[in-house]
C-alpha positions as CSV (number, residue, x, y, z in Angstrom):
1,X,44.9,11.1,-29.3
2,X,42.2,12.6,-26.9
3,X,42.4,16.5,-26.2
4,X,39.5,16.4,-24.3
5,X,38.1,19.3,-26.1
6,X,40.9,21.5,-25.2
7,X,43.8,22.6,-28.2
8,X,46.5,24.6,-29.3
9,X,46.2,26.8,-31.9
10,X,49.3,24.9,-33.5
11,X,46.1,22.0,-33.4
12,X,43.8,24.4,-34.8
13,X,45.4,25.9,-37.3
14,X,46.4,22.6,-38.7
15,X,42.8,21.7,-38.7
16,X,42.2,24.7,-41.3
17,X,41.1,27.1,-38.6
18,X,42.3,30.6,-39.5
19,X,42.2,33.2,-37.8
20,X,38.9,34.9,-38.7
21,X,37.5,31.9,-38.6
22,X,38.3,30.7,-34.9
23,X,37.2,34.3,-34.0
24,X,33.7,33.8,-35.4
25,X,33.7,30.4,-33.7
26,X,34.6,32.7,-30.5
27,X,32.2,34.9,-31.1
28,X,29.2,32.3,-31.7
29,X,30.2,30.6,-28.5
30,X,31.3,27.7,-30.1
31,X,35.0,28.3,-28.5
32,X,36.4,29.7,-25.4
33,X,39.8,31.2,-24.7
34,X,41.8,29.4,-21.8
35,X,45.1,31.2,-21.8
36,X,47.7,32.3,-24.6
37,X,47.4,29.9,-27.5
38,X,45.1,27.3,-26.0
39,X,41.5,27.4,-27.0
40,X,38.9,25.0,-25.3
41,X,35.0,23.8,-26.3
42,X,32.0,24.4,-24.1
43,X,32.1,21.7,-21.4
44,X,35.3,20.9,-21.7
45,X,36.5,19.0,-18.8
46,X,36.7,21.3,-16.0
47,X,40.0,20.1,-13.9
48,X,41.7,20.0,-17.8
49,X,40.7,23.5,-18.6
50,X,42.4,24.6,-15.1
51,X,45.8,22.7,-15.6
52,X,45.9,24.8,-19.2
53,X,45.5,27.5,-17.7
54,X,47.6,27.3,-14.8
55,X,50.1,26.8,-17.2
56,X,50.4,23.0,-17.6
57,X,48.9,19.8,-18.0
58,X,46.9,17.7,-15.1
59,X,48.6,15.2,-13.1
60,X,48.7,12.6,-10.3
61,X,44.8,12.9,-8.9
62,X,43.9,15.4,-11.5
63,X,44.7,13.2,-14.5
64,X,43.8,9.7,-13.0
65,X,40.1,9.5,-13.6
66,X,40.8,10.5,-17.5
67,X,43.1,7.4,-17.3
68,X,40.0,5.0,-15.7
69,X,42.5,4.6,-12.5
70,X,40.8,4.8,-9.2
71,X,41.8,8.0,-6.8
72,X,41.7,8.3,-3.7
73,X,39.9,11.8,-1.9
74,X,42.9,14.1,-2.4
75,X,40.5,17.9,-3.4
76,X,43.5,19.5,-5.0
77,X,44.3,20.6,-8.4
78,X,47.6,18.7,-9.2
79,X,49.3,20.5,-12.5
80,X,52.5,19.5,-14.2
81,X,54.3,22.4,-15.3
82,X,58.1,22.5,-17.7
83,X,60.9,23.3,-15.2
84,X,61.2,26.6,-16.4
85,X,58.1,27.8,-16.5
86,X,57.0,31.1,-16.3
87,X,54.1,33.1,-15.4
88,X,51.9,30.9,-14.2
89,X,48.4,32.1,-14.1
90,X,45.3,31.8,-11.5
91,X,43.7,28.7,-12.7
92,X,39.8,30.4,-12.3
93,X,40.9,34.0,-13.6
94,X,43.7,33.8,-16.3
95,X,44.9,37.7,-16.1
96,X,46.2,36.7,-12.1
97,X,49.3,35.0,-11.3
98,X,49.0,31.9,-9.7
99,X,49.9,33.1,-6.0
100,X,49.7,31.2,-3.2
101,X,46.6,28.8,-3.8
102,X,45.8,26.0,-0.9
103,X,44.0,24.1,-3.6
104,X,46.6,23.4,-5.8
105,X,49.7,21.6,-6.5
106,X,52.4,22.3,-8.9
107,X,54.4,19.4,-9.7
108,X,57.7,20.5,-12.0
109,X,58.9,18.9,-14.5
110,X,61.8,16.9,-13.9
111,X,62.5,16.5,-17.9
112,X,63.0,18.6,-21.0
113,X,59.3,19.2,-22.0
114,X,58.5,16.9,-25.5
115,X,57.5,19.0,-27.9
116,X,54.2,18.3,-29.5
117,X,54.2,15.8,-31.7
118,X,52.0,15.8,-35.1
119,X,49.2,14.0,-33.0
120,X,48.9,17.1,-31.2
121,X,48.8,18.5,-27.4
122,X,46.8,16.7,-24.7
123,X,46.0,19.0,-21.6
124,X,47.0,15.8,-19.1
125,X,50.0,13.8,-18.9
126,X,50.5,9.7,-19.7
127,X,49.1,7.3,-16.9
128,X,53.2,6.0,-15.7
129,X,53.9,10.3,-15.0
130,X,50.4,10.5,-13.0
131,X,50.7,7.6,-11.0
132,X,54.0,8.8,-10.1
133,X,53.2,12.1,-8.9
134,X,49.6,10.5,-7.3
135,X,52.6,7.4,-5.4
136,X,54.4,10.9,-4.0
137,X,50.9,13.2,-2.4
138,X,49.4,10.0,-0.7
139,X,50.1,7.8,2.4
140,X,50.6,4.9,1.8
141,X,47.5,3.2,1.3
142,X,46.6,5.9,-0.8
143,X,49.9,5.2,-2.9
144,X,49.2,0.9,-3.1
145,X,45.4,1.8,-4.2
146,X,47.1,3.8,-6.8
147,X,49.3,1.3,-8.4
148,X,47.0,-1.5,-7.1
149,X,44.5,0.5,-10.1
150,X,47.0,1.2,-12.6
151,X,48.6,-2.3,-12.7
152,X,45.1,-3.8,-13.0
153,X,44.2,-1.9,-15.8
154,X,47.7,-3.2,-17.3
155,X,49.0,0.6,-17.6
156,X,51.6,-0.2,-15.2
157,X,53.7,-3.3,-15.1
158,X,54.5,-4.8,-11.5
159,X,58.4,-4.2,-11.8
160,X,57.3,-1.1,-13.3
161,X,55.5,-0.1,-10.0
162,X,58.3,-0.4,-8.1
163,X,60.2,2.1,-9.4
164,X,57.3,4.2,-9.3
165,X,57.6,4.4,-5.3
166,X,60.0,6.7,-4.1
167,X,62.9,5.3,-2.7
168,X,62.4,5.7,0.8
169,X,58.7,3.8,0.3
170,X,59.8,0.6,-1.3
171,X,59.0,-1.2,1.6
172,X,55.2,-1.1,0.1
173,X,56.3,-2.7,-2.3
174,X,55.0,-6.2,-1.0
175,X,51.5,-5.1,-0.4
176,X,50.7,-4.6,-4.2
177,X,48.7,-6.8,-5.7
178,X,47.4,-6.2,-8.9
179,X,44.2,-8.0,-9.0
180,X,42.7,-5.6,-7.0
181,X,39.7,-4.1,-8.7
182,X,39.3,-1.2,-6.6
183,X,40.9,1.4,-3.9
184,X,38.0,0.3,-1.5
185,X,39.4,-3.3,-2.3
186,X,43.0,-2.1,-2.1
187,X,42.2,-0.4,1.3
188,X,40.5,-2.8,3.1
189,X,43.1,-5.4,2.0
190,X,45.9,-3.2,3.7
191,X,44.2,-3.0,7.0
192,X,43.5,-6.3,7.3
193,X,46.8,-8.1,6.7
194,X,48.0,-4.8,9.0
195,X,46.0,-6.2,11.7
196,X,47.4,-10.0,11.2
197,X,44.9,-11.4,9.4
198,X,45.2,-13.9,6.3
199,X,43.6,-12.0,3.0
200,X,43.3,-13.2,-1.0
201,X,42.2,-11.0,-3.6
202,X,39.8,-11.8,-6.2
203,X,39.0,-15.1,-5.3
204,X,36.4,-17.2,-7.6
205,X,33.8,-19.5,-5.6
206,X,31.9,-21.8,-8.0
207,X,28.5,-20.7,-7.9
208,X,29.1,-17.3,-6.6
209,X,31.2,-15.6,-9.1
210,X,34.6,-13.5,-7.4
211,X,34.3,-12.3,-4.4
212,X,36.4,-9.0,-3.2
213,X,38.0,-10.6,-0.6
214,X,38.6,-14.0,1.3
215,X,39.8,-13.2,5.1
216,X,41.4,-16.2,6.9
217,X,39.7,-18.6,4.3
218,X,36.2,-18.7,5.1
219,X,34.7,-14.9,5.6
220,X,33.6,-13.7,1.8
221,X,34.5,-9.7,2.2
222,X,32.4,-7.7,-0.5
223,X,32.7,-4.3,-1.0
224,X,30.4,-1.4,-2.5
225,X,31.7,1.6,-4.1
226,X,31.0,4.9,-4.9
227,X,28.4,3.5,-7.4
228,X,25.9,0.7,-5.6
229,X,24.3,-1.5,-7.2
230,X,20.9,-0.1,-7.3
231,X,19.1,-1.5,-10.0
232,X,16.6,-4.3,-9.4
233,X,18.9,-6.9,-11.8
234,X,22.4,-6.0,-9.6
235,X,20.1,-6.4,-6.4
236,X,18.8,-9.7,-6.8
237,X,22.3,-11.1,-7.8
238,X,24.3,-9.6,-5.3
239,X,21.3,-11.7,-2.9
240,X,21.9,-14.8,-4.7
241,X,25.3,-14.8,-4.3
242,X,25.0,-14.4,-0.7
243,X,23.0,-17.4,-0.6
244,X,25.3,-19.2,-2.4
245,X,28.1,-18.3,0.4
246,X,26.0,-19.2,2.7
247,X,24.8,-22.8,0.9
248,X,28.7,-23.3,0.6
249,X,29.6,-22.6,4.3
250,X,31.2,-19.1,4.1
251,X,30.4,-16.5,6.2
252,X,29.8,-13.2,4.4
253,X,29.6,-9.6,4.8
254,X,29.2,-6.5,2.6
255,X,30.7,-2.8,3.5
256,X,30.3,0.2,1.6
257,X,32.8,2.8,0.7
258,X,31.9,5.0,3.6
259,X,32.2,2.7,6.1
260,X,35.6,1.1,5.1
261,X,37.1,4.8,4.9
262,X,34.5,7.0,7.6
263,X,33.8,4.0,10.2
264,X,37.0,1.3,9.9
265,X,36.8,0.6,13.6
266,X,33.4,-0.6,13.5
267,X,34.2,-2.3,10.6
268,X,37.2,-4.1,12.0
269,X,35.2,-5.5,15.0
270,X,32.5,-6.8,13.2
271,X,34.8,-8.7,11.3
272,X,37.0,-9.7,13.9
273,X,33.2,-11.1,15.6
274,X,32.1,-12.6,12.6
275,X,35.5,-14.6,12.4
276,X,35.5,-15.1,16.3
C-alpha cells in the first residue's frame, strides 16, 4: 500500500527505525517532521503532507488525482478528519491551530476511524470516500465528471454511483455515463443534451479510431485536454483522423479545455452553425 512518502512512526518503527536512528535520518535531511508521530520524505507530495498535518488524510479534490480520477478546478485543500478530532493544526505551520482558513475544507468523519492495519497508514483516503466528498463540493457537472471518471476507471460501479449522490441530487443520476474518458468529455456532454441536442459517447468510426463525441449523428466532437497533443507523431494522427471524418461525410470540430469551460457560448454557436 502506497504512503506516498509520508508514515507513522508505528510504520517506521516496524521498519527497524529506532529512535536514534530516525533522528540521524532527521538530522541528514533524509526525513522531515509533519506533526506528532508522522514523519514525511523530501518531496513528498505536497497536498498529502498538508492533510497530515492538518490533522487528517486528503479527500474529495485533494485525493482524486492520487486515485488517476479527473478533478474539476476546485483550489481548496479538502482534509478528512475522525469525528472527534482535536487540535487541528495550520496546515503550512504545524505549532498554529487551524483557524479560520478560506482554502480549506474539513470534511468529518462520519464513521469510527479504522485503525491502521498491518499494511500501514496512507495519508489519503479510498477512491468510493473521495468521490463522495468531491459528488458533495461540486455543481452538478462537476459532481457527473466525477463519477463519470471514477466509474470509467472501474473504481466505482454504476449502482454504486448512485448512492454516492446525495439524496436530494439523484436526479443526475441519468446523465452518468461511464464511458466518458474525461471531465472535458463529461462537461461538454452535459451541456449539449442540456441544450436539446442528441449526444453518444465514445463512439468508434472505422478508420478514424473513437471519437469524444457524436452530436445529432453526424458532427465528430473532439476534445483537447489539459495535455495537447504536441508531439509531431500525436499531430499528424489527430490530422489523419480528420480526414478520415471528412472522407466519411462527418463534419468535425476540435475544442480545447479552455474554451469548453472559459468560452462555452462561442463554443455552443459554432456548433449549433456547423450543425445548421
Amino acid at each position: 500500500m502506497d504512503s506516498f512518502g509520508i508514515y507513522s512512526v508505528q510504520q517506521l518503527r516496524r521498519q527497524g527505525w529506532t529512535r536514534d536512528r530516525l533522528a540521524a535520518a532527521r538530522a541528514a535531511g533524509e526525513w522531515y517532521h509533519v506533526r506528532r508521530g508522522f514523519y514525511a520524505v523530501p518531496g513528498a507530495p505536497k497536498d498529502l503532507v498538508r492533510a497530515v498535518r492538518l490533522g487528517g488524510r486528503a479527500t474529495a479534490h485533494s485525493a482524486l488525482p492520487f486515485h488517476g480520477i479527473w478533478k474539476p478546478e476546485n483550489g481548496l485543500l479538502h482534509v478528512q478528519v475522525p469525528r472527534n478530532g482535536g487540535r487541528l493544526r495550520d496546515p503550512e505551520v504545524r505549532a498554529l491551530p487551524l483557524g479560520d482558513r478560506s482554502d480549506v475544507h474539513v470534511h468529518w468523519q462520519d464513521r469510527e476511524p479504522v485503525k491502521e492495519n498491518l499494511l500501514g497508514f496512507r495519508p489519503l483516503v479510498d477512491a468510493s470516500t473521495a468521490v463522495r466528498h468531491a459528488v458533495q463540493c461540486d455543481d452538478d457537472e462537476g459532481a457527473v465528471s466525477v463519477l463519470d471518471s471514477a466509474m470509467n476507471l472501474r473504481l466505482v460501479r454504476l449502482d454504486e454511483a448512485r448512492l454516492l449522490l446525495p439524496a436530494d441530487r439523484r436526479g443526475l443520476f441519468p446523465l452518468l455515463d461511464p464511458k466518458a474518458e474525461s471531465g472535458i468529455e463529461s462537461v461538454a456532454r452535459i451541456r449539449l443534451q442540456r441544450a436539446g441536442y442528441r449526444v453518444e459517447s465514445q463512439v468508434l468510426v472505422r478508420g478514424a479510431g473513437r471519437i469524444d463525441l457524436l452530436v445529432e449523428g453526424r458532427l465528430a466532437l473532439e476534445l483537447d485536454g489539459r495535455e495537447t497533443h504536441l508531439t509531431p507523431e500525436a499531430f499528424e494522427e489527430d490530422r489523419r483522423r480528420d480526414m478520415e471524418l471528412s472522407r466519411q461525410h462527418l463534419l468535425h470540430l476540435r475544442l480545447t479545455y479552455r474554451q469548453v469551460f472559459h468560452q462555452c457560448p462561442a463554443c455552443m454557436r459554432a456548433i449549433a452553425s456547423a450543425l445548421d
